[in-house]
C-alpha beads as a LAMMPS data file, in Angstrom:
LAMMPS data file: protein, C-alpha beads

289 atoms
288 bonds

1 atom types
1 bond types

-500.0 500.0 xlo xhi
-500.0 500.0 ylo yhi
-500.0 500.0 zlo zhi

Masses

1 110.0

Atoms # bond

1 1 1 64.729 8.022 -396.708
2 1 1 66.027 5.323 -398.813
3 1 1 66.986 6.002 -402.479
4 1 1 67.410 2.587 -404.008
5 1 1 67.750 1.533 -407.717
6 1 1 64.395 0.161 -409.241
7 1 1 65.532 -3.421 -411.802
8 1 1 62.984 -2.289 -415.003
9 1 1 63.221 -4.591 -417.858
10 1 1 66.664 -4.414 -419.756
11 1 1 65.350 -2.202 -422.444
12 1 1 64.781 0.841 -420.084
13 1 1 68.357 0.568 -418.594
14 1 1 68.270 1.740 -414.855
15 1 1 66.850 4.382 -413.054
16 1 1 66.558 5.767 -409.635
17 1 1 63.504 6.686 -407.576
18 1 1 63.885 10.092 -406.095
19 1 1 60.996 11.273 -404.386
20 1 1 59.503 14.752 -404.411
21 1 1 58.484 17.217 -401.930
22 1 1 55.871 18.353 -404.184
23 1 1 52.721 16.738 -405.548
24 1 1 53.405 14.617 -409.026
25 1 1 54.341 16.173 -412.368
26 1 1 50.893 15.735 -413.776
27 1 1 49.097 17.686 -410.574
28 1 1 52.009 20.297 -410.631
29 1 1 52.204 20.425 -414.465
30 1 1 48.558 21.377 -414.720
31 1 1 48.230 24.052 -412.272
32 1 1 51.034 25.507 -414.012
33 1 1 49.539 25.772 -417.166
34 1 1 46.400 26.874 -415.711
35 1 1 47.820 29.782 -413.769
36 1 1 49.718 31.010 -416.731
37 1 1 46.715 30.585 -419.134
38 1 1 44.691 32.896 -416.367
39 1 1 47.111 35.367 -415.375
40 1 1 49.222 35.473 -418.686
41 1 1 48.271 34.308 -421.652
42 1 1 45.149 34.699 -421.773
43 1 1 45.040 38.531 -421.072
44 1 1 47.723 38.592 -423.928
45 1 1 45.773 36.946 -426.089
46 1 1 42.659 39.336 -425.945
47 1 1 45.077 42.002 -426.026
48 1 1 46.192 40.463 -429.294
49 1 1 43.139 39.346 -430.734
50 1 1 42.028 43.107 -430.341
51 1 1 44.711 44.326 -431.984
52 1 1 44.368 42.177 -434.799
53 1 1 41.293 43.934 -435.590
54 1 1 43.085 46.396 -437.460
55 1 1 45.208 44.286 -439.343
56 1 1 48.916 44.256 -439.714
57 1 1 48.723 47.178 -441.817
58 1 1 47.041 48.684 -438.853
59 1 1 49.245 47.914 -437.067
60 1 1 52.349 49.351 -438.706
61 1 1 50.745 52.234 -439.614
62 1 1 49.623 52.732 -435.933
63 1 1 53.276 52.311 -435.407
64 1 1 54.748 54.957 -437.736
65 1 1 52.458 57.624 -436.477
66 1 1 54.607 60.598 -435.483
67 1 1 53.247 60.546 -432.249
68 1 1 53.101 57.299 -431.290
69 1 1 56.616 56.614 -432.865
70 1 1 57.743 59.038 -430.755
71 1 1 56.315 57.971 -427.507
72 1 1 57.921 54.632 -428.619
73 1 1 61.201 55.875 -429.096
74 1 1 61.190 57.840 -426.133
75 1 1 60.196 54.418 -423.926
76 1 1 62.519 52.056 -425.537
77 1 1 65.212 54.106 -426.064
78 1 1 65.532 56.143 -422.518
79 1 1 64.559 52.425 -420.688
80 1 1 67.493 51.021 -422.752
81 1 1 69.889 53.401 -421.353
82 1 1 68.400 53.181 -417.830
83 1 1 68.721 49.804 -418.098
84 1 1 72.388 49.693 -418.914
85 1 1 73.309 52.794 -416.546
86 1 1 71.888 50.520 -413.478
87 1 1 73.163 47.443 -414.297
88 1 1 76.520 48.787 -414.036
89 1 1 76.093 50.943 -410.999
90 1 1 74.248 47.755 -409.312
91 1 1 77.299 45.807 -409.657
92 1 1 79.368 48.200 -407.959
93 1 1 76.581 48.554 -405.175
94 1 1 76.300 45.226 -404.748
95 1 1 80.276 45.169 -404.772
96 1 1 80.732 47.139 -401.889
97 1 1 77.590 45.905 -400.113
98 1 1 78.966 42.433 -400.065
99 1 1 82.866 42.762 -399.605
100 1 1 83.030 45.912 -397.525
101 1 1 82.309 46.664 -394.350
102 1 1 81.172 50.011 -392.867
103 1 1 79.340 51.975 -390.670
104 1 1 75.359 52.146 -391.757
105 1 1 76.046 49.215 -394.179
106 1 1 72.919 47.413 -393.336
107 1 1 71.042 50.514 -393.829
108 1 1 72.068 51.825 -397.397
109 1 1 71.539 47.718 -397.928
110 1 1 68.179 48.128 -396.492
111 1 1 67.888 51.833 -398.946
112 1 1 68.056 49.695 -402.283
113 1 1 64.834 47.765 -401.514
114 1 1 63.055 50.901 -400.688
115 1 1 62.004 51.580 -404.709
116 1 1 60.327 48.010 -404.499
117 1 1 58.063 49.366 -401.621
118 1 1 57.383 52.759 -402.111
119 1 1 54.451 53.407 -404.260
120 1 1 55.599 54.778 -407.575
121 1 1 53.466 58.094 -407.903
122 1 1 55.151 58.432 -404.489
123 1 1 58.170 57.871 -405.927
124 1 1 57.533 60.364 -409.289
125 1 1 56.491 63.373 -406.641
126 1 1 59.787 62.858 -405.009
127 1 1 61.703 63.367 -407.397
128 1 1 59.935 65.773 -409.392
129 1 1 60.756 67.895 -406.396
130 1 1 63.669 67.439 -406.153
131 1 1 65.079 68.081 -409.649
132 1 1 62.640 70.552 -410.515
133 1 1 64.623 73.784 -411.273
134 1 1 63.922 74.750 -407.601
135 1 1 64.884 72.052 -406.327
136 1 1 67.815 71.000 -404.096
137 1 1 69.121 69.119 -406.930
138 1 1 67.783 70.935 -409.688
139 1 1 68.597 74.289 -409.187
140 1 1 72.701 73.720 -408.692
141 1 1 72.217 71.658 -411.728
142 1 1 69.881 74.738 -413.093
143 1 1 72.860 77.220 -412.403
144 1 1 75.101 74.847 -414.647
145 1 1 72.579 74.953 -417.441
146 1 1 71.314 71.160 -417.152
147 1 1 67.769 70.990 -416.651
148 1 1 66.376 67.252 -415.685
149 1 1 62.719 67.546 -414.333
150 1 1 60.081 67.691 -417.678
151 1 1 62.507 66.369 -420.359
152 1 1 63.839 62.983 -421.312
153 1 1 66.791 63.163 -419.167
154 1 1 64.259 63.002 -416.039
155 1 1 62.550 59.940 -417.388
156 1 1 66.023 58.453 -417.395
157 1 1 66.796 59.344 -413.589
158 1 1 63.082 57.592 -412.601
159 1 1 64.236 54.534 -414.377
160 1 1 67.269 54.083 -413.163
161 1 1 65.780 54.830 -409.673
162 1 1 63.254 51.635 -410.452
163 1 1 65.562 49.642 -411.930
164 1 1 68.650 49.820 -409.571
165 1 1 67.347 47.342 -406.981
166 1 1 66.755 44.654 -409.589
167 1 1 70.455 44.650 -410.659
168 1 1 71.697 45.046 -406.647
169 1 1 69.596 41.636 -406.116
170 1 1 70.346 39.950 -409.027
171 1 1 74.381 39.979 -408.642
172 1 1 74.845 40.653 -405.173
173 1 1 74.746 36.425 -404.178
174 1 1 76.819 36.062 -406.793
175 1 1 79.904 37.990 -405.385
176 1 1 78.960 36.427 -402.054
177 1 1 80.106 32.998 -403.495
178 1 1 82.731 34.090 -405.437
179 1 1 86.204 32.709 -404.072
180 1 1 88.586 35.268 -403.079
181 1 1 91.284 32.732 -403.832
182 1 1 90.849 33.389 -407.148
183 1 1 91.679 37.262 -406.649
184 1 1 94.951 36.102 -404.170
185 1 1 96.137 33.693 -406.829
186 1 1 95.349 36.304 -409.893
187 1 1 97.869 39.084 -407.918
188 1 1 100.279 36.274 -407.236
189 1 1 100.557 35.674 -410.757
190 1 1 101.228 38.871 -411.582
191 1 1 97.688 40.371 -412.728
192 1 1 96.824 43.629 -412.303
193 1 1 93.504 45.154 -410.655
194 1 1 92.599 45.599 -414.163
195 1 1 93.402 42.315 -414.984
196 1 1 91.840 40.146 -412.384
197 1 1 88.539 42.319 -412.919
198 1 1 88.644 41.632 -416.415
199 1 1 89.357 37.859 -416.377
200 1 1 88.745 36.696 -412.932
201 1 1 85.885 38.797 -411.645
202 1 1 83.544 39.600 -414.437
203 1 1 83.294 36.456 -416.226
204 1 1 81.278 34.241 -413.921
205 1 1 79.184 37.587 -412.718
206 1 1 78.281 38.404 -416.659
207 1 1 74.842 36.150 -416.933
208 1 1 73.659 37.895 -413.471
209 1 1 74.065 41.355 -414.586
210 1 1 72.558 40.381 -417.492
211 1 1 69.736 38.904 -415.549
212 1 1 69.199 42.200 -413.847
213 1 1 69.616 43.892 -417.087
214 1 1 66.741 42.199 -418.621
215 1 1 65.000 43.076 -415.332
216 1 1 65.544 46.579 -415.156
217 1 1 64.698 46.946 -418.838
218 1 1 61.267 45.138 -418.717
219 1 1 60.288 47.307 -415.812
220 1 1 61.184 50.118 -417.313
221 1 1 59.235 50.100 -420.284
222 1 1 55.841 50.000 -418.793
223 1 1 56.744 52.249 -415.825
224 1 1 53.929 54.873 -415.112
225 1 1 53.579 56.305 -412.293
226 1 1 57.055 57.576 -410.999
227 1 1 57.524 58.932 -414.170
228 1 1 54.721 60.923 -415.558
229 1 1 55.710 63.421 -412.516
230 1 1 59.244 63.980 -413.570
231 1 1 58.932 64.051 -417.360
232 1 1 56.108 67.024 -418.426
233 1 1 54.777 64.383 -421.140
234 1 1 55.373 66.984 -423.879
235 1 1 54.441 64.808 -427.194
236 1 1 57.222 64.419 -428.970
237 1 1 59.653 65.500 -426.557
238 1 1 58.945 63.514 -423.327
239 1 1 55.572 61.358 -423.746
240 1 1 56.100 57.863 -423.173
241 1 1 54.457 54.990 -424.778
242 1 1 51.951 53.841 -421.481
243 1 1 50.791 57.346 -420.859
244 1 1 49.812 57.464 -424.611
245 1 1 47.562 54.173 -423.721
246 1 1 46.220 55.568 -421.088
247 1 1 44.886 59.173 -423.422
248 1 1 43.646 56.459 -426.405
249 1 1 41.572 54.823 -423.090
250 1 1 40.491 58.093 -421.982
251 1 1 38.927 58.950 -424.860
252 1 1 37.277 55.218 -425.387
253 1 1 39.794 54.997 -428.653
254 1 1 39.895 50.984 -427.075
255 1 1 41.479 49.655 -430.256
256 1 1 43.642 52.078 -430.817
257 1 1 44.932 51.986 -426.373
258 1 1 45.473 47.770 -427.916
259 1 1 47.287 48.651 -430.873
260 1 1 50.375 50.600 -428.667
261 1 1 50.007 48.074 -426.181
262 1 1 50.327 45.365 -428.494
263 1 1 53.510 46.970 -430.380
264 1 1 55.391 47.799 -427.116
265 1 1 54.627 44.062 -426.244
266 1 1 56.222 42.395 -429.261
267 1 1 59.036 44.928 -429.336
268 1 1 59.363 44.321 -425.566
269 1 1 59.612 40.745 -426.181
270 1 1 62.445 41.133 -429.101
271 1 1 64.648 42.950 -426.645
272 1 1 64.051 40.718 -423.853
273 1 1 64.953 37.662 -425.959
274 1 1 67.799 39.259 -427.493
275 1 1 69.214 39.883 -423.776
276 1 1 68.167 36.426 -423.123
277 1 1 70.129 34.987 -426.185
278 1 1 72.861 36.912 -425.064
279 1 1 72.672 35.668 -420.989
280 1 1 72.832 31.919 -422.853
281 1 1 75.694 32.698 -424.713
282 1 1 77.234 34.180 -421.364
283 1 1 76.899 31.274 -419.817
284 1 1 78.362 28.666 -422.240
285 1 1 81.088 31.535 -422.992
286 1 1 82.518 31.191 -419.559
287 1 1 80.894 27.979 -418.255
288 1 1 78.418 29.036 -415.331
289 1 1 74.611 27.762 -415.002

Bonds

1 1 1 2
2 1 2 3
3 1 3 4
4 1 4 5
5 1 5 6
6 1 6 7
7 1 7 8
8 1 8 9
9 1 9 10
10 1 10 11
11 1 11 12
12 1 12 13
13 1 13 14
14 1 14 15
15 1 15 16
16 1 16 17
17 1 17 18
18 1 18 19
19 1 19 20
20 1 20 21
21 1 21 22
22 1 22 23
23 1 23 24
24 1 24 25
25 1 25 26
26 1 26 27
27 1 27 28
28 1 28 29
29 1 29 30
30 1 30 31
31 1 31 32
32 1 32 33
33 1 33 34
34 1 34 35
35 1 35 36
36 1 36 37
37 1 37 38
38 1 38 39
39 1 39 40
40 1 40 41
41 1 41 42
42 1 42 43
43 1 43 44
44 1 44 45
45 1 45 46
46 1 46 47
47 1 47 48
48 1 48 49
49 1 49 50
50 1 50 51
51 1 51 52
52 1 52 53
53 1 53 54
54 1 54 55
55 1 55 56
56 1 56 57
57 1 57 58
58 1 58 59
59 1 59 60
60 1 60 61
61 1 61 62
62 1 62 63
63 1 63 64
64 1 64 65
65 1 65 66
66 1 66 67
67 1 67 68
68 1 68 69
69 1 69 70
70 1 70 71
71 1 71 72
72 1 72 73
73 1 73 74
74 1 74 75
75 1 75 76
76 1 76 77
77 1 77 78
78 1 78 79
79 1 79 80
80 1 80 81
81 1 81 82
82 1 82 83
83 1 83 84
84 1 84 85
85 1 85 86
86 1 86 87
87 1 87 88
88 1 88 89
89 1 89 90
90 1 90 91
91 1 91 92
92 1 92 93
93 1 93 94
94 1 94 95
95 1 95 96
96 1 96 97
97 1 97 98
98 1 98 99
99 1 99 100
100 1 100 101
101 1 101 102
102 1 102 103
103 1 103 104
104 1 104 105
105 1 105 106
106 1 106 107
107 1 107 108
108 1 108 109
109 1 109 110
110 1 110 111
111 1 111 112
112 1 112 113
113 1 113 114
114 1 114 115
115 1 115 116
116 1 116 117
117 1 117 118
118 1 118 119
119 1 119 120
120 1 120 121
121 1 121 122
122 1 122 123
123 1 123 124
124 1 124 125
125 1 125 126
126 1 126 127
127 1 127 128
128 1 128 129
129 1 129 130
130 1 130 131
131 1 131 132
132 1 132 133
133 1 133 134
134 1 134 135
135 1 135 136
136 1 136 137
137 1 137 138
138 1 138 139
139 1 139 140
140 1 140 141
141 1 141 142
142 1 142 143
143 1 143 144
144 1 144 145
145 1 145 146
146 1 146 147
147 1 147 148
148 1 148 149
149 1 149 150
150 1 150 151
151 1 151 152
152 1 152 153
153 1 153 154
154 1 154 155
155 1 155 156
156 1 156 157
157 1 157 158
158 1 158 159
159 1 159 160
160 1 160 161
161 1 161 162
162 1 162 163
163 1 163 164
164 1 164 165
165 1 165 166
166 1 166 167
167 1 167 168
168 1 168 169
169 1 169 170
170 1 170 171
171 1 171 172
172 1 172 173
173 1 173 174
174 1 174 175
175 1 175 176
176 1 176 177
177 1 177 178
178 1 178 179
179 1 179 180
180 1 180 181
181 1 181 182
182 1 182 183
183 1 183 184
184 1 184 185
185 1 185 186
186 1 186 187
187 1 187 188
188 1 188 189
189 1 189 190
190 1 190 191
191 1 191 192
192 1 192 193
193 1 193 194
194 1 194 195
195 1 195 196
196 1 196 197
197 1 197 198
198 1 198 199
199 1 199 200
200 1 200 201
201 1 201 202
202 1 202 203
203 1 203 204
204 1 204 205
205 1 205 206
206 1 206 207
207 1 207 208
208 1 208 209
209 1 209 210
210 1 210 211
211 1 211 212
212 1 212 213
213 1 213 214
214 1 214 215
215 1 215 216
216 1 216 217
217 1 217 218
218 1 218 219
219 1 219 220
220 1 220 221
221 1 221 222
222 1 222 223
223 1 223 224
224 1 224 225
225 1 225 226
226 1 226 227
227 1 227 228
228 1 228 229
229 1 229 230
230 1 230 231
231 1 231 232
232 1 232 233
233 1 233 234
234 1 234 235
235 1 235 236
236 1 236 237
237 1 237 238
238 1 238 239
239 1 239 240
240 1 240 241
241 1 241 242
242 1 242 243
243 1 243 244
244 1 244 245
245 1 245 246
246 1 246 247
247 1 247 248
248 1 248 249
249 1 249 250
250 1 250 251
251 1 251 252
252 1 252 253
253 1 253 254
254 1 254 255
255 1 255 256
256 1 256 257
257 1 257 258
258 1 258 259
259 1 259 260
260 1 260 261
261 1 261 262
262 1 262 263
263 1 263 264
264 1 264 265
265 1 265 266
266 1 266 267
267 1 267 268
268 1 268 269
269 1 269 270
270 1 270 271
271 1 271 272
272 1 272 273
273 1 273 274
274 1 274 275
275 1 275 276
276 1 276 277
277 1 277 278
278 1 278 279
279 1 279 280
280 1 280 281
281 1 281 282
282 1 282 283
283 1 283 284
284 1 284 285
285 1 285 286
286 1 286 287
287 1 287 288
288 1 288 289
C-alpha cells in the first residue's frame, strides 16, 4: 500500500493520505451519533424530561426524603467503598496472575470472569447462603459477633464480588507490558520493595486502576439483582436506591420511579467525572496515555 505525500496548494502546508479500514468519517460519524441517540440519549432524555415534571424543587425535595435519602446514601456510599476495596485487591490479583506462575493459574484466571457470566440473582442466592448466619461463612463469622447477610456490610461483599473482575481486566495488560528492567535497575540503585512499588510500579499503573475504579463504581450503583438477596432491604438500614425504583414502579408512582432514577443519574455522573478528572490528571502526572 503506498502512503505518499499529496502537493495541496501552499496555504494548506502538506499532508499525508492514510487510508482507512473503515468506511469514511461522515458514514462512521453518523452511525455513531445515531446509535448513541437510540440506545443512550434518548432514553436519558425521556427519563429527564419526566423528571422535570416535578420541577427542581421536586426534585430536591424528592431527594431529601428520609427514605429515599437513605436508599441514596446506602447506594453511593457502600458502592464507593466497594469500589475502592476492589480496585485494590484487583491489582494484586492481577499482580500475581500476570508475574507468577502456579499450579491452577489459568483456572483462578478463568474464576475472575465468572461474575461477568453468572446471572446476578444467581449470584445474590449464592451468597446469601453462604453468609447467612447458617452459613459456612456466616456462622464462624456469627460466632465472632459479625453478622454480613441482611445489613449493609452484605451489600458491600456483592459489590465487590461484581466489581472485582472489572479492576482484574482493566490493569492486568498493563503489568504485562511493564519492563522488569525497571524493577532490576530500581534494586540496583538501592530502592527498597517499598520504594520501587511506590515510584517505579504504581505510577504508570495509576490511570488503569482508576479506569477499573470508575468501572466498578458505575456498576455498582445500579446493581440489583445479586444484591437484593444478601441485603434484607430494611428501609433505612439496607434499601438501596434501584430497589426503591422498582416499589415507586410497582405501585404505578411512574414520576416519582423517574425522579430517583434521575438523581442517582446526575449524582452518578458527578462521581464518574470526578474519577475521570482525576484518571486525566494521572496521566499527565506521570506521563502515560
Amino acid at each position: 500500500m503506498n502512503n505518499t505525500a499529496i502537493a495541496p496548494t501552499p496555504a494548506e502546508g502538506w499532508r499525508w493520505k492514510q487510508p482507512s479500514v473503515i468506511p469514511g468519517f461522515g458514514i462512521a460519524f453518523g452511525y455513531t451519533i445515531v446509535y448513541l441517540s437510540l440506545v443512550v440519549l434518548l432514553p436519558l432524555g425521556a427519563l429527564v424530561l419526566r423528571a422535570s415534571e416535578v420541577g427542581l424543587s421536586g426534585l430536591v425535595a424528592v431527594a431529601f426524603e428520609p427514605r429515599v435519602f437513605a436508599a441514596l446514601r446506602v447506594s453511593f456510599g457502600v458502592s464507593a467503598v466497594a469500589a475502592v476495596v476492589a480496585s485494590i485487591f484487583g491489582l494484586l490479583v492481577a499482580w500475581v496472575l500476570t508475574r507468577y506462575d502456579f499450579p491452577g493459574r489459568k483456572f483462578v484466571d478463568a474464576m475472575v470472569d465468572l461474575p461477568f457470566a453468572l446471572p446476578t440473582a444467581v449470584a445474590g442466592i449464592a451468597l446469601a447462603a453462604l453468609y447467612a448466619p447458617n452459613g459456612w461463612v456466616g456462622a464462624p463469622l456469627a460466632a465472632l459477633g459479625i453478622k454480613v447477610a441482611y445489613t449493609p456490610l452484605g451489600i458491600f461483599v456483592a459489590l465487590v464480588f461484581i466489581g472485582l473482575p472489572f479492576t482484574v481486566r482493566t490493569v492486568q495488560p498493563l503489568i504485562a507490558d511493564l519492563d522488569r528492567e525497571l524493577e532490576e535497575a530500581a534494586a540496583t540503585l538501592g530502592a527498597s520493595r517499598a520504594q520501587a512499588l511506590r515510584q517505579v510500579l504504581l505510577p504508570p499503573l495509576a490511570p488503569a486502576v482508576l479506569t477499573g475504579l470508575a468501572l466498578a463504581f458505575a456498576r455498582a450503583v445500579g446493581e440489583y439483582g445479586s444484591v437484593i438477596f444478601i441485603a434484607g432491604n430494611l428501609p433505612f438500614v439496607s434499601e438501596i436506591a434501584p430497589l426503591l425504583i422498582v416499589i415507586k414502579l410497582s405501585e404505578f408512582d411512574y414520576t416519582g420511579a423517574t425522579v430517583i432514577a434521575t438523581i442517582m443519574l446526575a449524582l452518578a455522573f458527578v462521581m464518574l467525572f470526578a474519577i475521570n478528572l482525576l484518571q486525566a490528571w494521572s496521566r499527565r502526572r506521570f506521563g502515560h496515555g
